[in-house]
Structures are given as C-alpha cells and as structure tokens.
MIDOSE-1310 file (N, C-alpha, C; in nm, 2 decimals, decimal comma, always signed):
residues 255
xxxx	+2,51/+1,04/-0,43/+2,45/+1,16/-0,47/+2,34/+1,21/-0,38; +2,30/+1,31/-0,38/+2,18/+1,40/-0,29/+2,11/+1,40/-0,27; +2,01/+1,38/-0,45/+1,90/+1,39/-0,47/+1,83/+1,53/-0,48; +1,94/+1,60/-0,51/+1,88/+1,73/-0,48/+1,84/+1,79/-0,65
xxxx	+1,80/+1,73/-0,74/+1,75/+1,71/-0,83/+1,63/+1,64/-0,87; +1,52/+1,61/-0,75/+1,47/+1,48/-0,75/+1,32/+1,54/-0,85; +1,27/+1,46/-0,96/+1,15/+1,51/-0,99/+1,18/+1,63/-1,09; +1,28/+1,65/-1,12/+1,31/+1,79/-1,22/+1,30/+1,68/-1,31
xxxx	+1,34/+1,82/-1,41/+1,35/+1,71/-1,63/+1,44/+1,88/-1,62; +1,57/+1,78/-1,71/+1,69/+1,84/-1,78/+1,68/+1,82/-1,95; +1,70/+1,91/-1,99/+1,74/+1,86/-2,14/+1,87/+1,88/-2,18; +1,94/+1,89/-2,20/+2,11/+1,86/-2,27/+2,11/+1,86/-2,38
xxxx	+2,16/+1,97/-2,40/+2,22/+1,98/-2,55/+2,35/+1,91/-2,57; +2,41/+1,86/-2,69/+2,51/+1,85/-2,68/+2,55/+1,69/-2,59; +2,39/+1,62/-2,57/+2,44/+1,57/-2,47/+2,52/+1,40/-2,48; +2,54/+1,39/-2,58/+2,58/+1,25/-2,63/+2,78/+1,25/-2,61
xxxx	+2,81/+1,36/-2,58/+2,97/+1,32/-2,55/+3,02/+1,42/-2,44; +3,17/+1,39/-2,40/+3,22/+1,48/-2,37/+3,15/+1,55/-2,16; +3,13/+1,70/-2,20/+3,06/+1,76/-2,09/+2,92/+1,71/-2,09; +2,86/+1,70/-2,19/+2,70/+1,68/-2,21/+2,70/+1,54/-2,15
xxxx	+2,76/+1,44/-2,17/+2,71/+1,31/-2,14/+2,79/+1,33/-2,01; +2,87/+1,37/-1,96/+2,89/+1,37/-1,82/+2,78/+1,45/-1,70; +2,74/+1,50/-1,76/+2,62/+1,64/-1,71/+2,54/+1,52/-1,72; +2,44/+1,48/-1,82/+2,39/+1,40/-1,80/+2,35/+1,25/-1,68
xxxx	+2,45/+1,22/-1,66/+2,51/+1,15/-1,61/+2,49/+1,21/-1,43; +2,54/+1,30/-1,45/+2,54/+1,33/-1,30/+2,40/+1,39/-1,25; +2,36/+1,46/-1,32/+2,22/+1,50/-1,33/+2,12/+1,38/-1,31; +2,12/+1,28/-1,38/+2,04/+1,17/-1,35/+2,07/+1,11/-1,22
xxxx	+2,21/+1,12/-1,18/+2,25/+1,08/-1,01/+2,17/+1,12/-0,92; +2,14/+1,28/-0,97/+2,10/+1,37/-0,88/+1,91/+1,35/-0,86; +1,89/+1,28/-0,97/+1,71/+1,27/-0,97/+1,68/+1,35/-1,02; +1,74/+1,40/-1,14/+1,66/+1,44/-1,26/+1,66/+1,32/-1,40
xxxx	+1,55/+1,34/-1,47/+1,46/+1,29/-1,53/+1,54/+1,34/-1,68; +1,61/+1,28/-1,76/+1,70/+1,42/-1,83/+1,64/+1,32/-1,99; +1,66/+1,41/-2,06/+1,63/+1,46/-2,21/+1,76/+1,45/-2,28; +1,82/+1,36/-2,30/+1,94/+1,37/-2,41/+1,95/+1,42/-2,57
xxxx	+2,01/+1,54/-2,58/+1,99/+1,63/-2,73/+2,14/+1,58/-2,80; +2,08/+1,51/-2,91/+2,22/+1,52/-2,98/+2,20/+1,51/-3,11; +2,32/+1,56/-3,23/+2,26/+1,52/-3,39/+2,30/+1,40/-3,43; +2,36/+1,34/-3,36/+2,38/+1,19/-3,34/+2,30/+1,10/-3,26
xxxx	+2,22/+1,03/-3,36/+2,11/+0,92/-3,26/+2,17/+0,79/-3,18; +2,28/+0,79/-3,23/+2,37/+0,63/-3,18/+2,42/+0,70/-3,03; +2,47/+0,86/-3,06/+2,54/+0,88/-2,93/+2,43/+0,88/-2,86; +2,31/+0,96/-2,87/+2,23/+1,02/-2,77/+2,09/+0,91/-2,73
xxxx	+2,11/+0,77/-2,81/+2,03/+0,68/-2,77/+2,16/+0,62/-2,63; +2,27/+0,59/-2,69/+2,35/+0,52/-2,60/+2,38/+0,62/-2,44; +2,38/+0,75/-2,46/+2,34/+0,81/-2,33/+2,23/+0,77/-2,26; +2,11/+0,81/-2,34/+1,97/+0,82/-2,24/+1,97/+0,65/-2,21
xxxx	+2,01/+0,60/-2,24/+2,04/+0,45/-2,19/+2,06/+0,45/-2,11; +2,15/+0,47/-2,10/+2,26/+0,46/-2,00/+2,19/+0,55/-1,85; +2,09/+0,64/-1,86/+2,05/+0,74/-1,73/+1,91/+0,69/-1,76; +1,85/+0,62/-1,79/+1,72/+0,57/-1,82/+1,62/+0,72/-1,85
xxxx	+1,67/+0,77/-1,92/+1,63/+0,89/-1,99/+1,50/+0,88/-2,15; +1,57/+0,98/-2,22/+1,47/+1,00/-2,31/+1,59/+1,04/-2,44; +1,63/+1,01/-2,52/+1,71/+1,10/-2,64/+1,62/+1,12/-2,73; +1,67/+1,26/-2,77/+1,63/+1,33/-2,88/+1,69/+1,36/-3,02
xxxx	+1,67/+1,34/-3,11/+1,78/+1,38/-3,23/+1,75/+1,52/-3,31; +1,82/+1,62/-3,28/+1,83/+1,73/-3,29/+1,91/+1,82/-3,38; +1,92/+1,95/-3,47/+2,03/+1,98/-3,51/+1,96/+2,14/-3,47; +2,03/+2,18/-3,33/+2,02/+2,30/-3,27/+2,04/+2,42/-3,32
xxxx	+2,05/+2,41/-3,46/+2,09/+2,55/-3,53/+1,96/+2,54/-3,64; +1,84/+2,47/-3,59/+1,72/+2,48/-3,68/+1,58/+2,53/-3,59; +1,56/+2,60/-3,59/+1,46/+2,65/-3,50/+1,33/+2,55/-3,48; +1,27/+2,49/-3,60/+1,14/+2,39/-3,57/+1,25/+2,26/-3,47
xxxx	+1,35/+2,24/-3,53/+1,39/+2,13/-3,44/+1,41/+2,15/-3,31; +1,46/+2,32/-3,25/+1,48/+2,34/-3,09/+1,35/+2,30/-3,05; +1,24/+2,39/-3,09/+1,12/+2,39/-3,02/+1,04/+2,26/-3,00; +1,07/+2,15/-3,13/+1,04/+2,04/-3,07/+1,10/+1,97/-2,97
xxxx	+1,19/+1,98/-2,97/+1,27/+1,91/-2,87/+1,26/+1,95/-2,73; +1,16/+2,07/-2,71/+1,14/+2,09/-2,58/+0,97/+2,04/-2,55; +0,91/+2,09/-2,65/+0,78/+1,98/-2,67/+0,78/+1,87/-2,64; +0,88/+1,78/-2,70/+0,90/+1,64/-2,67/+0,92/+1,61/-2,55
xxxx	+0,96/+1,73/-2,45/+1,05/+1,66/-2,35/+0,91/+1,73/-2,22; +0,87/+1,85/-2,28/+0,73/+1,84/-2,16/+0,63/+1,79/-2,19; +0,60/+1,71/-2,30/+0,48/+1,57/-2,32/+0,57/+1,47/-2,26; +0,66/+1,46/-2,31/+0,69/+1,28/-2,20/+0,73/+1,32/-2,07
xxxx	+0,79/+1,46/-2,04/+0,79/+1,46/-1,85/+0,69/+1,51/-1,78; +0,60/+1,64/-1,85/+0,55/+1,71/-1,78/+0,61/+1,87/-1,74; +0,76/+1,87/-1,77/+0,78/+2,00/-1,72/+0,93/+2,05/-1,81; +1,01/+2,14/-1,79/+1,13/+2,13/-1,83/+1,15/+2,25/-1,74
xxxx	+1,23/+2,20/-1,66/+1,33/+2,26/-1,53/+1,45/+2,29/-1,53; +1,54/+2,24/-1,64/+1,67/+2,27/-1,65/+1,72/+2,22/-1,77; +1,76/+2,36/-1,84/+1,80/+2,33/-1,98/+1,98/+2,39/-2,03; +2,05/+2,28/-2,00/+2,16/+2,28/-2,01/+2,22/+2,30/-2,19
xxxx	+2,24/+2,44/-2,18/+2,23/+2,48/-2,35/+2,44/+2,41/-2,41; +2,45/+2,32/-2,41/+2,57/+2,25/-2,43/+2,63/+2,24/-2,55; +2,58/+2,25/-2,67/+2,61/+2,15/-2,80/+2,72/+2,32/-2,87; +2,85/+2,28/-2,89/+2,89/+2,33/-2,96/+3,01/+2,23/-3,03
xxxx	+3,10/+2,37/-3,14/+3,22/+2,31/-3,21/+3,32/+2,34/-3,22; +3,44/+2,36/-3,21/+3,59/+2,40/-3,24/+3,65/+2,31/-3,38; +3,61/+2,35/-3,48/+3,70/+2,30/-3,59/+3,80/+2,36/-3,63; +3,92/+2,30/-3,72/+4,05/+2,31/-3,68/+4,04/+2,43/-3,82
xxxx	+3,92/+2,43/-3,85/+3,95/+2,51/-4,00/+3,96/+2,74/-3,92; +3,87/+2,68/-3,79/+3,85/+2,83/-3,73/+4,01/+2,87/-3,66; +4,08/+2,97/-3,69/+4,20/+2,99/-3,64/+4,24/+3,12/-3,66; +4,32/+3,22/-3,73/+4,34/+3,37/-3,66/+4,23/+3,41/-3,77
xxxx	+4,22/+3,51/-3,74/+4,09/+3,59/-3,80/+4,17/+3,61/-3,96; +4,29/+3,62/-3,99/+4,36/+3,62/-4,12/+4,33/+3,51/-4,17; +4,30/+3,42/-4,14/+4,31/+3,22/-4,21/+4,17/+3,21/-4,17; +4,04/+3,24/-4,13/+4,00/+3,15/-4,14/+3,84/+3,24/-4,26
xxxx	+3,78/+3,15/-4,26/+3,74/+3,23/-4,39/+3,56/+3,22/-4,34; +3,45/+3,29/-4,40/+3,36/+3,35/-4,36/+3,29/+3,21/-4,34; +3,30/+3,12/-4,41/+3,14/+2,97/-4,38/+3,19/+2,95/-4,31; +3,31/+2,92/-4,22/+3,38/+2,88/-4,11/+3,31/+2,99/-3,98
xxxx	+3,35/+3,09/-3,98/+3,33/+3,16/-3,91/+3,14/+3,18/-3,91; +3,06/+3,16/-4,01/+2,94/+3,12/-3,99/+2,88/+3,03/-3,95; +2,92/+2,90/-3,93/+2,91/+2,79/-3,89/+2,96/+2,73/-3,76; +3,02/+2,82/-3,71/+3,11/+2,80/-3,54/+2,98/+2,89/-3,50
xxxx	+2,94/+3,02/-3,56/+2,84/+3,13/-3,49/+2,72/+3,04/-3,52; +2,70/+2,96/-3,58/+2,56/+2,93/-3,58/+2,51/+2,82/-3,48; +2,63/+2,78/-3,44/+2,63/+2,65/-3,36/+2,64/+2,69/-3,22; +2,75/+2,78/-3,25/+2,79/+2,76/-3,05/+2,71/+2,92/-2,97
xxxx	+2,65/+2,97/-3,07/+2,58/+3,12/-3,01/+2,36/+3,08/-3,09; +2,41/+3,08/-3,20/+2,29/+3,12/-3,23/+2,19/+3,00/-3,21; +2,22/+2,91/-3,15/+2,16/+2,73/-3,11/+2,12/+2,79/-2,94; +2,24/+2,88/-2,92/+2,18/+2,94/-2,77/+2,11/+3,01/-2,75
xxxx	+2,08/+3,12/-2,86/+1,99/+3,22/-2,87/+1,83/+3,13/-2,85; +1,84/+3,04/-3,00/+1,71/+2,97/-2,99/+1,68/+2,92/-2,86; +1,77/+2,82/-2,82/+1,73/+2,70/-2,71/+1,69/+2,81/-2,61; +1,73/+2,91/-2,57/+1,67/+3,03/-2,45/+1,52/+3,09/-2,49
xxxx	+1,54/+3,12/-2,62/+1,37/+3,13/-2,65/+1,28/+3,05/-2,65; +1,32/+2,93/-2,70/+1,20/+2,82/-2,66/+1,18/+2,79/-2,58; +1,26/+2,73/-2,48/+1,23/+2,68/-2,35/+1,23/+2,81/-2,23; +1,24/+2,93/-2,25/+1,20/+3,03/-2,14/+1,02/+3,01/-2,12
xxxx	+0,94/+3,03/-2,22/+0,83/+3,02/-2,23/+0,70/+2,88/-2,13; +0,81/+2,81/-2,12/+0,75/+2,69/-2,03/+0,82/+2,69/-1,86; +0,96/+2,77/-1,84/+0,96/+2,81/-1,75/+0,89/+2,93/-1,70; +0,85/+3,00/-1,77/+0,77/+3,13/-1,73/+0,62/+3,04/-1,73
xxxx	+0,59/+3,01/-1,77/+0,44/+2,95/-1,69/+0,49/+2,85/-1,57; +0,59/+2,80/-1,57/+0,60/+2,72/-1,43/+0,61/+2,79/-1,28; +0,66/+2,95/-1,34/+0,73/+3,02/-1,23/+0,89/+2,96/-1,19; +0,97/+2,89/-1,26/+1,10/+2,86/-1,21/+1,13/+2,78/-1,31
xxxx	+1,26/+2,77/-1,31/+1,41/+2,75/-1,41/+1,54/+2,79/-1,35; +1,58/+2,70/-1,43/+1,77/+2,73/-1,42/+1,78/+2,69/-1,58; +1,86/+2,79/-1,63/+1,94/+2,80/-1,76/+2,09/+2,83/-1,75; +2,16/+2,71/-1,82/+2,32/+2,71/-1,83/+2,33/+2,69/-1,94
xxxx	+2,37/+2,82/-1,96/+2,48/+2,82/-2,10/+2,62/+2,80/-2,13; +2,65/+2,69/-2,19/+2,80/+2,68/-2,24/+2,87/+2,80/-2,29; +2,94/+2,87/-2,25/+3,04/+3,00/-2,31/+3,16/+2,90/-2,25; +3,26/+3,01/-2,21/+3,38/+2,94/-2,22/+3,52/+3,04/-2,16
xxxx	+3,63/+2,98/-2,06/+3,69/+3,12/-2,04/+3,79/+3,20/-2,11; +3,73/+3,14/-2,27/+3,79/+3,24/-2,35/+3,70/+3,33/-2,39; +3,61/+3,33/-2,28/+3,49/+3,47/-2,31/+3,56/+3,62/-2,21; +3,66/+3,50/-2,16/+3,70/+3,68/-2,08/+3,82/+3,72/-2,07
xxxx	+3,90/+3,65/-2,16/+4,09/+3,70/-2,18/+4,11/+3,61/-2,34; +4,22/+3,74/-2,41/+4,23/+3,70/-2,53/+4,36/+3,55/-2,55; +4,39/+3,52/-2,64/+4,47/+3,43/-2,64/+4,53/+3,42/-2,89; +4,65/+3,43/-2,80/+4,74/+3,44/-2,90/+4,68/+3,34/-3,03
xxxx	+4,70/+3,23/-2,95/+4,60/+3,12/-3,02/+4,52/+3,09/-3,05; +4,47/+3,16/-3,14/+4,31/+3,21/-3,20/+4,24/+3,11/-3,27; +4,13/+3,12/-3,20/+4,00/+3,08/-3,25/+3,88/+3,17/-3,28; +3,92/+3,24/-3,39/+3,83/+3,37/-3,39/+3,69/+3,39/-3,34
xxxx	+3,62/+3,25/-3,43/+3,48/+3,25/-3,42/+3,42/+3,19/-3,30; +3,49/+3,08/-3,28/+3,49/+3,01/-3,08/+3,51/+3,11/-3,01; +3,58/+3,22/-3,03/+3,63/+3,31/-2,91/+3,49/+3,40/-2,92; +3,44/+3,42/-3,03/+3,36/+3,54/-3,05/+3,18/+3,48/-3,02
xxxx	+3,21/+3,34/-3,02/+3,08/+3,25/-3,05/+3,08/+3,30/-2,91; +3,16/+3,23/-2,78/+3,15/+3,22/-2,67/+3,13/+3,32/-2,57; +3,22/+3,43/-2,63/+3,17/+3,64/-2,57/+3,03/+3,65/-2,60; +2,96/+3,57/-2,72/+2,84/+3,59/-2,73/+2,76/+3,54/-2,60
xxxx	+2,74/+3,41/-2,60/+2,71/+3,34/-2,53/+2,71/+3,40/-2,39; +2,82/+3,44/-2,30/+2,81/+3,49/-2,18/+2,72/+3,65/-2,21; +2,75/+3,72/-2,31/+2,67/+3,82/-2,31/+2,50/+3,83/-2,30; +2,47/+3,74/-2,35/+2,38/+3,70/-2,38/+2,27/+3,65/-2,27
xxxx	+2,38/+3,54/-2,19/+2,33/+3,47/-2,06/+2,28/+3,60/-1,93; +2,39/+3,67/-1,96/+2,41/+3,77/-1,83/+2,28/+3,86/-1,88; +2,23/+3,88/-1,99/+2,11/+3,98/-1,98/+2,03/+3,91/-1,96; +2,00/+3,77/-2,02/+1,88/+3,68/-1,98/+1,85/+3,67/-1,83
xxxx	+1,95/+3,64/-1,76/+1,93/+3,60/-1,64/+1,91/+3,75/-1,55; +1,93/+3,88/-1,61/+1,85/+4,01/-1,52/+1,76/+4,02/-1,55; +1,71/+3,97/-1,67/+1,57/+4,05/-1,74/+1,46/+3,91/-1,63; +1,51/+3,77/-1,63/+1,41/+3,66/-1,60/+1,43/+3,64/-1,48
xxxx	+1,52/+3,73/-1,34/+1,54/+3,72/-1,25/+1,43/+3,69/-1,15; +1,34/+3,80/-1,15/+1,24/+3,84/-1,09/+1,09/+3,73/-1,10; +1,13/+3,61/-1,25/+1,03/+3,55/-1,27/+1,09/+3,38/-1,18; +1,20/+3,36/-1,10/+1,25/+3,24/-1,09/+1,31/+3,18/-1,18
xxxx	+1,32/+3,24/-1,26/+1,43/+3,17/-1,33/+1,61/+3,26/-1,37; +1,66/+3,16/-1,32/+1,79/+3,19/-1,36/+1,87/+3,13/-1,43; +1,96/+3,24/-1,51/+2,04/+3,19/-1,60/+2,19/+3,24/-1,58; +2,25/+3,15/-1,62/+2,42/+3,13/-1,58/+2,49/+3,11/-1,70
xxxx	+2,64/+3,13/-1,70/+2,69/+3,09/-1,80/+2,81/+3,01/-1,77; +2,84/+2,91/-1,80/+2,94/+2,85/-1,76/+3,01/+2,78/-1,82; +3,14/+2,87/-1,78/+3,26/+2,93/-1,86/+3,38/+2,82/-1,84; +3,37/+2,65/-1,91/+3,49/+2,62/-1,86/+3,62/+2,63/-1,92
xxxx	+3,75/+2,62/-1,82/+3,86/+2,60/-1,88/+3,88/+2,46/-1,96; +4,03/+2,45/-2,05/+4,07/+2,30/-2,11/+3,96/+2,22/-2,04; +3,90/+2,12/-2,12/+3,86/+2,00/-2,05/+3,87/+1,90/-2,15; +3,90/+1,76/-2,07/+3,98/+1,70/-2,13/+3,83/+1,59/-2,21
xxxx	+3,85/+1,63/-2,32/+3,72/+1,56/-2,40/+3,70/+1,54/-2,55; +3,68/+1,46/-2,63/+3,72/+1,49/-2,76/+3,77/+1,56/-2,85; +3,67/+1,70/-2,83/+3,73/+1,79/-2,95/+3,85/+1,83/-2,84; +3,92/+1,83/-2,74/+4,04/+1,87/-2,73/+4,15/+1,72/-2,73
xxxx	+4,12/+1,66/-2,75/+4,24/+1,54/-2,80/+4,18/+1,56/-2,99; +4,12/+1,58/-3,05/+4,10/+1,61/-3,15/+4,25/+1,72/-3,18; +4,17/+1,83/-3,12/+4,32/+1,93/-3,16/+4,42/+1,89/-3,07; +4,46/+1,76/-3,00/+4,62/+1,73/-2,94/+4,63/+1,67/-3,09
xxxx	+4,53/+1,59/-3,16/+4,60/+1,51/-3,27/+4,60/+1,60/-3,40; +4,59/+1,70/-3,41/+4,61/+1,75/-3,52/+4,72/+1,86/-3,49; +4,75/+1,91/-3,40/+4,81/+2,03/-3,37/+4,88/+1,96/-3,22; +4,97/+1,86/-3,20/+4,97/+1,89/-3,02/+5,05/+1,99/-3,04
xxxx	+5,15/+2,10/-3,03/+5,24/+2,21/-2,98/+5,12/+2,26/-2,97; +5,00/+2,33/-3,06/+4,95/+2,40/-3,03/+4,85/+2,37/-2,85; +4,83/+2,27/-2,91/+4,72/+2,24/-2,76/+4,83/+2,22/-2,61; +4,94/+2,19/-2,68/+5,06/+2,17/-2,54/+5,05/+2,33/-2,49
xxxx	+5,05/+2,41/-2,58/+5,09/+2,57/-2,51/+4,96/+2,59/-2,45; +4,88/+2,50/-2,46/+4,71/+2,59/-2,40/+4,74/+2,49/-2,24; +4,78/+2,39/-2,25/+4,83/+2,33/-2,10/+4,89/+2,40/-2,00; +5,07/+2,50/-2,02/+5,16/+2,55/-1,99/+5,12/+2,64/-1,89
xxxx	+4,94/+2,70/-1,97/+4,90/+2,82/-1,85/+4,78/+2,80/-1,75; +4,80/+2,65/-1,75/+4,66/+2,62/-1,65/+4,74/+2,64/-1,49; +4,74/+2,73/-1,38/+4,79/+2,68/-1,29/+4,79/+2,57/-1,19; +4,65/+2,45/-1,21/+4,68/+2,37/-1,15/+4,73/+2,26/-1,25
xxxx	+4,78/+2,30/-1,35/+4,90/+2,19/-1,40/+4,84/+2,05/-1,53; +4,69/+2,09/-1,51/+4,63/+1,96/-1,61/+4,46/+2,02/-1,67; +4,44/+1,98/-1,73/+4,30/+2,00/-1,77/+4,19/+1,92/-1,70; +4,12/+1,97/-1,73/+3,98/+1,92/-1,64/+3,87/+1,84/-1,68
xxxx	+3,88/+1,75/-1,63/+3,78/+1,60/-1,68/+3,64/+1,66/-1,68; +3,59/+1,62/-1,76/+3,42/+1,64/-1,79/+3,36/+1,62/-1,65; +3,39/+1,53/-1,59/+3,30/+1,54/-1,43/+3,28/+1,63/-1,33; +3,44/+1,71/-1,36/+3,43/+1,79/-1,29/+3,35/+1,95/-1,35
xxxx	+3,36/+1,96/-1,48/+3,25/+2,05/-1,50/+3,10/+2,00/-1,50; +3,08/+1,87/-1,50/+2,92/+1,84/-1,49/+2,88/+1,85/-1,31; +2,97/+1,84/-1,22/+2,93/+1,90/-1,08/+2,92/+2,05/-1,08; +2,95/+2,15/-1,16/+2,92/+2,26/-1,17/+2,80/+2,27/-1,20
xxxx	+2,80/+2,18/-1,36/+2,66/+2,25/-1,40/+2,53/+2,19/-1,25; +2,56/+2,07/-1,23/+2,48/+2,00/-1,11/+2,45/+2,12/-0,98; +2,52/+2,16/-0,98/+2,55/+2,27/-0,84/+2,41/+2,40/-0,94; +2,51/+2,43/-1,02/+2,40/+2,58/-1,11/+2,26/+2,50/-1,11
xxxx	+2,22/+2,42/-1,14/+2,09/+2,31/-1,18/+1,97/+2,33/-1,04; +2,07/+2,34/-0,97/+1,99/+2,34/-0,82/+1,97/+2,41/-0,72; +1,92/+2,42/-0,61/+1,88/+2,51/-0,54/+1,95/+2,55/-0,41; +2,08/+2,45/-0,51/+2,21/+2,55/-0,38/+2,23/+2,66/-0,45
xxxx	+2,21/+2,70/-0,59/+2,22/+2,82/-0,65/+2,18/+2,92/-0,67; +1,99/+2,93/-0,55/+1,96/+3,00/-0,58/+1,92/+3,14/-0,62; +2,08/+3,14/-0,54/+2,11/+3,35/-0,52/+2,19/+3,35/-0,64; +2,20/+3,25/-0,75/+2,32/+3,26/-0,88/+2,26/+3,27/-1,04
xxxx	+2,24/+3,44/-1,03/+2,21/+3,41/-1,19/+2,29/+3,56/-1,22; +2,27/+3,55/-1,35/+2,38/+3,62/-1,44/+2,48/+3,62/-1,38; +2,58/+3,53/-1,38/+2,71/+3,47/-1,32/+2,78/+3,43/-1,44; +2,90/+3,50/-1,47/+3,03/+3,41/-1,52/+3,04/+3,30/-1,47
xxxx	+3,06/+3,20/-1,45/+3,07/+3,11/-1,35/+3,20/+3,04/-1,43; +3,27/+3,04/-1,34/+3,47/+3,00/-1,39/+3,49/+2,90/-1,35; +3,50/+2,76/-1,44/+3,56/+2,66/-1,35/+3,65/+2,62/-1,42; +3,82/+2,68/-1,38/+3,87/+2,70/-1,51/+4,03/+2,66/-1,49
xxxx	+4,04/+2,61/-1,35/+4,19/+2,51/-1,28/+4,26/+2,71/-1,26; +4,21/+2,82/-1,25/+4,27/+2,95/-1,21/+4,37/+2,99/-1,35; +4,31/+2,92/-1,49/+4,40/+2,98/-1,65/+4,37/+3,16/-1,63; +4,20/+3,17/-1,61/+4,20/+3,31/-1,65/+4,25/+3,44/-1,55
xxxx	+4,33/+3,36/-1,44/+4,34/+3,50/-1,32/+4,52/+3,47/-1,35; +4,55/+3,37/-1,42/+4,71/+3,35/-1,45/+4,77/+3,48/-1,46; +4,85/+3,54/-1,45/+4,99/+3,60/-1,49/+5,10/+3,53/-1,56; +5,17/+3,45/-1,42/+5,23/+3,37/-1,45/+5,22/+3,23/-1,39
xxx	+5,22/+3,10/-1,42/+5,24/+3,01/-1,36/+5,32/+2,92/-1,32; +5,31/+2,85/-1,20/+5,38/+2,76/-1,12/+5,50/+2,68/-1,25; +5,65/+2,72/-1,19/+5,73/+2,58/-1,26/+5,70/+2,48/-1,24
C-alpha cells in the first residue's frame, strides 16, 4: 500500500460487511485511522479488529445516533477526514412499483438516501472547520439507466443519492471539501448472493449485461473509494464516479 492515507480518520458506514468492510480494510492499508459504523456490534467490533480501528454501533436513519457517531470518532481521533456514507438495503420485498407497497418503499428511502442526507450534514460541519474533506456517497449505477428489473425504491433511493452528492460537492467545492458519488455496478457481496438465493434467474439476467462478463468483488470497489479518499482526487468532486465492469454504457454485449 502507499500510505497515501497516512494520519487521516475515515468513518464507514455500513462498515461491518460487504463494500464497507472491504473499504475499511483498504483504507486502514492506506494509513487511515477508520471508524467502523454498523447496526451490528458483532460485525463492526470484528471489523475495527481486524484494522485496529474504533467500531461504532449505529442505526443511520436516527439523527442523534449520526451525529454521535461522528463525535465519537473526532474525540478519539481528533479529526474526521473521510466519511464513506455506505450503509444501505435491497430487500426482496422492494420490486416493480405495482408490488411493492409504501413501508417498503419508506424504509429502502430511509436507509439508503435519507441516512445520506444526515451523515452529510453532520459531518460537513467538522470538515468546514478543518478546511478539507472527501465525502463518498454510496448511489449506484442504477442512478443512471432504467432496468426492467425493478427495484423501485433502490432505484429511486440511489437517483437520490447521486443528486444529492453532485450539489454537495459544487456548493462545498470552494471550501476543500469534496464530494463524490460512487456508483457501483453488481458486486459480488451478500445482499447480492442474498437475491441469487431467493431469485437466481432474476439475478442471472442482472449478470448477462455486464460486459466484462462477472461482477465485481468488494476490493475492487474499495480501491475506488481509496483513490476518491485521497489526494489523487483532488480535481474530483461532484463526480458520477462508475465503476461498473462498462453495464451502463452496454447496448449490447460480448457472446
């Protein structure tokens, strides 16, 4: 690793599986100091373990709980430099906007948008006294082409999300801090072996249109976020940022 993280503090949402604990993970490679967020204390003690970190037990759709959790993490580091807004959900109950029904669709929005809304307001406030930040928001590249195979409220959580990021990051340009949104394709991580085991045809047809042929391991989106985190990115804010094996520029793909 680089070190090109050395002396920062990350906090991670989301960060006990999946992208989150891979982000983690590499982020700590890189010499950051990281903050593990999860509503699970078993997962997010056994992460910050694992990166000689800090876990936090969180449920990111409660406002006193975001704002502690970034409290927590500038009294035991001193600063918060990179806040990886991660924690969302895809339940099998959200599906075409005909079937799925309003708690559903309130509860995908509460989680995968309105946990991002907060987490950006709390922790902007201690990057603006720092003069610098990076903020990565989880959206997704079903924020920028439709798909037969609906997930209404995921699809609509995650348009939020990039919309969201993209104003944050013009309005806080000028202060050093930037914000990104990053948009991955399939990756291969729980909740999507979740929906191979409840649905595989459905999750087989979300395979068919990746052009490079497979989904994408959690590591390889945690070197994104590592890359956005840092000050190879400088010139990168309000960015789509696609790291998505080329699903969303598809037409058609390779036999």
């Amino acid at each position: 690793m680089t070190g090109r993280l050395d002396g920062r503090v990350a906090v991670i949402t989301g960060g006990g599986s999946g992208i989150g604990k891979a982000s983690a993970i590499r982020l700590a490679g890189e010499g950051a100091r990281v903050v593990v967020v999860d509503v699970d204390p078993d997962a997010a003690g056994t992460v910050a373990g694992e990166v000689d970190g800090l876990a936090v037990v969180a449920d990111v759709t409660d406002e006193d709980a975001v704002r502690s959790m970034y409290a927590t993490a500038h009294e035991h580091y001193g600063s918060v430099d990179i806040a990886f807004n991660n924690a969302g959900i895809s339940p099998p109950q959200d599906d075409s906007i005909l079937d799925t029904d309003l708690d559903t669709w309130r509860r995908v929005q509460e989680v995968n948008l309105t946990s991002v809304y907060l987490c950006c307001r709390h922790v902007l406030p201690y990057m603006r006294r720092q003069g610098r930040g990076s903020i990565i928001n989880t959206a997704s590249f079903v924020a920028v082409l439709g798909a037969a195979t609906s997930q209404i409220s995921y699809t609509a959580s995650k348009g939020g999300v990039l919309a969201l990021s993209r104003e944050l990051g013009v309005q806080f340009a000028r202060e050093g801090i930037r914000v990104n949104a990053l948009c991955p394709g399939p990756v291969n991580t729980p909740l999507l072996r979740e929906l191979f085991a409840t649905d595989p045809e459905r999750a087989a047809r979300r395979l068919v249109h990746v052009p490079m042929g497979r989904f994408a391991e959690a590591t390889e989106i945690a070197a994104a976020v590592a890359f956005l985190a840092s000050d190879d990115a400088s010139f990168v804010t309000a960015s789509t940022f696609l790291v998505d094996g080329g699903i969303s520029a598809a037409y058609v793909t390779p036999l």
